[in-house]
FISEMI-172821 format. One record per residue (C-alpha): residue number from 1; residue in one letter; chain; x, y, z. Coordinates in pm, 1 decimal. Example, Ala and Ser with C-alpha at 12.3 -4.5 7.8 and 13.67 -1.06 7.14 Angstrom:
2
pt i:1, aa:A, ch:A, u:1230.0, v:-450.0, w:780.0
pt i:2, aa:S, ch:A, u:1367.0, v:-106.0, w:714.0
end
This chain:
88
pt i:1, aa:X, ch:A, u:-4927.3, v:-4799.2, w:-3843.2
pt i:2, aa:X, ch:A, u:-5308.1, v:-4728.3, w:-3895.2
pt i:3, aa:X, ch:A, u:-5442.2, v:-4409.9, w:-3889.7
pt i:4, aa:X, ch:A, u:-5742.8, v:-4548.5, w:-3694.4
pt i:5, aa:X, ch:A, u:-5728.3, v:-4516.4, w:-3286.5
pt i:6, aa:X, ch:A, u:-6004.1, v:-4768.9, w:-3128.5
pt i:7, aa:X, ch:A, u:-6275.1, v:-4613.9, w:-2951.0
pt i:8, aa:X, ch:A, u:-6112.3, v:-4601.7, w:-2559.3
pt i:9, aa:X, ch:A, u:-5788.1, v:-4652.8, w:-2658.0
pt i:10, aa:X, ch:A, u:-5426.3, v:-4474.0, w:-2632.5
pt i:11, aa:X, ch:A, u:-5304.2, v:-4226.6, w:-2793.8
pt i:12, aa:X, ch:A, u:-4934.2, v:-4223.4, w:-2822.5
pt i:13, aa:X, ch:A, u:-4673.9, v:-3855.8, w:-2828.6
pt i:14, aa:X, ch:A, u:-4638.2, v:-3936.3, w:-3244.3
pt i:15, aa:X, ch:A, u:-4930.4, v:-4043.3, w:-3346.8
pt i:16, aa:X, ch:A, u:-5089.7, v:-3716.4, w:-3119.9
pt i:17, aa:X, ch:A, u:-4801.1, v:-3516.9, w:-3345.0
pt i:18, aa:X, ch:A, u:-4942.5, v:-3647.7, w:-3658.4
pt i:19, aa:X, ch:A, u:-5277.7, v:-3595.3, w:-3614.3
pt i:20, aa:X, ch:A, u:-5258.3, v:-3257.7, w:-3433.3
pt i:21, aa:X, ch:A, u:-5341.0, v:-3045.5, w:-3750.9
pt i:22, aa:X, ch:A, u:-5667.1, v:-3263.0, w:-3795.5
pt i:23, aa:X, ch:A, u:-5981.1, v:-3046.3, w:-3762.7
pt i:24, aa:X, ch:A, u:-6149.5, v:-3325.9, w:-3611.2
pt i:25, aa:X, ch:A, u:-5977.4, v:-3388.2, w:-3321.8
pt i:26, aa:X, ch:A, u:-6078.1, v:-3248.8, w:-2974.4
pt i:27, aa:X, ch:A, u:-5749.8, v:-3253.0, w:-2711.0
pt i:28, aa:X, ch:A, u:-5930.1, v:-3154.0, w:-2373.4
pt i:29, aa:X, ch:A, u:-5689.4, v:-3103.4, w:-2058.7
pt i:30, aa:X, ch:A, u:-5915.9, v:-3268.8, w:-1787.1
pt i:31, aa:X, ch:A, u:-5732.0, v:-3161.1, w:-1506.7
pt i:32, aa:X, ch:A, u:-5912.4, v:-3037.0, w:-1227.3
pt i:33, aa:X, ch:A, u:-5687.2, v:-2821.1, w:-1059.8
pt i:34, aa:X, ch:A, u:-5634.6, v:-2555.1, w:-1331.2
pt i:35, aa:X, ch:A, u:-5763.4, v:-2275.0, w:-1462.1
pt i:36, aa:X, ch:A, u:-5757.5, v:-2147.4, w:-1819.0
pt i:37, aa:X, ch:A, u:-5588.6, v:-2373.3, w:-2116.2
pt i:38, aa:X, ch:A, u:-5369.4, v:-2652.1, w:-2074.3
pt i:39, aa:X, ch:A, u:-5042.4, v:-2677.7, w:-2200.0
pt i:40, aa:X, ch:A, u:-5201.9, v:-2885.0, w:-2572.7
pt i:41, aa:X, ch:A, u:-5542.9, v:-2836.8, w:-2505.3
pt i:42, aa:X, ch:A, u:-5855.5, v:-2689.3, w:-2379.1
pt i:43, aa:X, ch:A, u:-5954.8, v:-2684.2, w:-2002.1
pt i:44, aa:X, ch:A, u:-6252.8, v:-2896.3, w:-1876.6
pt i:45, aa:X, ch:A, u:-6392.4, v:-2986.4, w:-1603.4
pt i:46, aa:X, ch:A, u:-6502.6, v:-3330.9, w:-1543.1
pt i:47, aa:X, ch:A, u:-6863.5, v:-3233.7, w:-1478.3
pt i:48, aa:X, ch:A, u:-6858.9, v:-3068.0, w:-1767.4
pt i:49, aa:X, ch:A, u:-7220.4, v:-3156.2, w:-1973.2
pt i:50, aa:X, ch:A, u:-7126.5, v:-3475.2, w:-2256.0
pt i:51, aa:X, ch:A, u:-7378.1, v:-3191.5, w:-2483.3
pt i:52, aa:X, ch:A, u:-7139.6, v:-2881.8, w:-2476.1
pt i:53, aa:X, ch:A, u:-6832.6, v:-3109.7, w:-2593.5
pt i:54, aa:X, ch:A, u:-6693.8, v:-3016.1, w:-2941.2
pt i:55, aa:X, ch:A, u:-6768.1, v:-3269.8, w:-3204.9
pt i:56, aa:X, ch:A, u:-6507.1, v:-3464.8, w:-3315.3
pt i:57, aa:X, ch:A, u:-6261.5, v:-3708.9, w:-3199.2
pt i:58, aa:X, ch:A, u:-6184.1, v:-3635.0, w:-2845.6
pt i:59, aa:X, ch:A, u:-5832.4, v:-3717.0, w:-2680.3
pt i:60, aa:X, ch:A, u:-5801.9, v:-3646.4, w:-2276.1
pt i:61, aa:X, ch:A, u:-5502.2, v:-3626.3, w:-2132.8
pt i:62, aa:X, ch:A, u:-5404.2, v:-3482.7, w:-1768.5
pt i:63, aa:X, ch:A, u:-5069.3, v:-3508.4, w:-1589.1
pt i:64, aa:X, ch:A, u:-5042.4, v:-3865.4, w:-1484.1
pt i:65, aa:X, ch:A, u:-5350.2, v:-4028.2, w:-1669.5
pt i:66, aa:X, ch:A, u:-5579.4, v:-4105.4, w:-1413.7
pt i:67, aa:X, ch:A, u:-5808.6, v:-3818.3, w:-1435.5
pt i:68, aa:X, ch:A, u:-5743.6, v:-3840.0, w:-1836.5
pt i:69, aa:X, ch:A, u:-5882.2, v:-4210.9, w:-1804.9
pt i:70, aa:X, ch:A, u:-6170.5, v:-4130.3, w:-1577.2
pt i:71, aa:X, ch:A, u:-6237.0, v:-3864.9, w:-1817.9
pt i:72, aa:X, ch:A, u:-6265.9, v:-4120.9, w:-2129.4
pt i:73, aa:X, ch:A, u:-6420.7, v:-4382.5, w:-1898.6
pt i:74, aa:X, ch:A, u:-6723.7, v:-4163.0, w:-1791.0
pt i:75, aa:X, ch:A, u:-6764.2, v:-4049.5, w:-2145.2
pt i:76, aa:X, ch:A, u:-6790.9, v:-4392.0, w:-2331.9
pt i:77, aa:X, ch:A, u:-7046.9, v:-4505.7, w:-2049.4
pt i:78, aa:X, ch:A, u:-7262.7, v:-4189.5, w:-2148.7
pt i:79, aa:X, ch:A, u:-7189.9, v:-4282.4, w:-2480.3
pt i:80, aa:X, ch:A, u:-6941.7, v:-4040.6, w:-2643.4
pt i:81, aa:X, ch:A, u:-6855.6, v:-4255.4, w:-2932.3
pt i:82, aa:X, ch:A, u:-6492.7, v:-4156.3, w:-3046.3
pt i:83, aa:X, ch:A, u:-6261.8, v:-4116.2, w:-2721.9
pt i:84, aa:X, ch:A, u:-5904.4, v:-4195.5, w:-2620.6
pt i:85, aa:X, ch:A, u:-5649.8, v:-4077.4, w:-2401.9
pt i:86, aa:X, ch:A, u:-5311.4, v:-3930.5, w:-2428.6
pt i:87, aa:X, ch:A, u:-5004.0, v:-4102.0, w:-2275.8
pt i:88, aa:X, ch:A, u:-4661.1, v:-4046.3, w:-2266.5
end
């Protein structure tokens, strides 16, 4: 299995496990109902500005994907380059 994850694509539990360590990578919780940190990853809000994100390769993930998708959607449109989304 390739290291690589395509720009919009999944991101699987193991490969997520493998790659957690990487300095690169950016897990943001996009769920808009909490407060605080998520349970792998830091809060944002979906309005948050594309400018303030952390560089690096940026996962989303939520509870049940859509707002993780949305998330990754609206980001690739404004042209965040390197974005995928957790799934379970």
């Amino acid at each position: 299995m390739s290291d690589e994850v395509e720009m919009g694509s999944l991101v699987t539990p193991s490969w997520l496990a493998e790659h957690l360590a990487d300095p690169d990578l950016v897990v943001l919780d996009v769920r808009v109902t909490l407060t605080g940190h998520g349970p792998i990853g830091d809060h944002v809000e979906l309005e948050t500005r594309f400018a303030d994100l952390p560089p690096g390769r940026i996962i989303t993930y939520c509870g049940g994907g859509i707002a993780a998708s949305a998330a990754a959607f609206t980001m690739l449109r404004a042209g965040v380059e390197d974005v995928a989304v957790y799934t379970a």
